[in-house]
C-alpha positions as CSV (number, residue, x, y, z in Angstrom):
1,X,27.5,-9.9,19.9
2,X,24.7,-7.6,18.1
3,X,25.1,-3.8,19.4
4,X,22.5,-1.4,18.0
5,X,22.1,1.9,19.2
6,X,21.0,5.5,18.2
7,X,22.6,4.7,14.8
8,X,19.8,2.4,13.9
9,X,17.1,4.0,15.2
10,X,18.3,7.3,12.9
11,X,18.4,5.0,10.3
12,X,14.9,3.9,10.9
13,X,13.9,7.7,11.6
14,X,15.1,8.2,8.2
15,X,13.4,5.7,6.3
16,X,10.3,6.2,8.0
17,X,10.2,9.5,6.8
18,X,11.5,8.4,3.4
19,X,8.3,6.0,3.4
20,X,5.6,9.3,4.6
21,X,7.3,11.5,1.8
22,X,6.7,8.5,-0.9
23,X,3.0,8.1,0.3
24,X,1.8,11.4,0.3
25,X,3.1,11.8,-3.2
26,X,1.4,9.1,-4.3
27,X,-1.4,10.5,-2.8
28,X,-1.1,13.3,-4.5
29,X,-0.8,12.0,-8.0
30,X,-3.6,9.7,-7.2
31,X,-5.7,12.9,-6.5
32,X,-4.7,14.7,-9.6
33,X,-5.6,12.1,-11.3
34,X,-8.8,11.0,-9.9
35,X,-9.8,15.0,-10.8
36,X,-8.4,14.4,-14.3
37,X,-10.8,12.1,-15.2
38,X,-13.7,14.3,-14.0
39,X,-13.1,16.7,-16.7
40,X,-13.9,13.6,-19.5
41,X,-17.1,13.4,-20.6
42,X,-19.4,10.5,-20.3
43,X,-19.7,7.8,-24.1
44,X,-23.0,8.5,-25.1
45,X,-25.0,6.6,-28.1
46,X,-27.3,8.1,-30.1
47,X,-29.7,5.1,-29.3
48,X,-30.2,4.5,-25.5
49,X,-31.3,1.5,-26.2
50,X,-28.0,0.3,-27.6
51,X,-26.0,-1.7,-24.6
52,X,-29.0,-1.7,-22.0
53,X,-29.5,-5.3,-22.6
54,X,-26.5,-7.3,-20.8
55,X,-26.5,-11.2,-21.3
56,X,-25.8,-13.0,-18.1
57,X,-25.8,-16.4,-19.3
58,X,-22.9,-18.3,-21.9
């Protein structure tokens, strides 16, 4: 015979919150990294025509 009870539902309380901390951290660091890479500045060449041309073919 199975018996759950307020026991497992804490349990589950717990780890549900255990899961929201762990997300909104991630979020977080996902953040400060997305404004990181703001701050570096675009690879220029001297010659724009340098890399417009793209083959498509093999």
């Amino acid at each position: 015979m199975d018996i759950s009870g307020a026991n497992s539902s804490a349990t589950s309380g717990a780890s549900l919150e255990l899961a929201k901390s762990q997300q909104k951290q991630e979020g977080q660091a996902t953040l400060q990294l997305l404004e990181s890479a703001a701050d570096v500045p675009k690879a220029t060449s001297a010659n724009p025509a340098v890399g417009a041309n793209i083959n498509t073919y093999a």
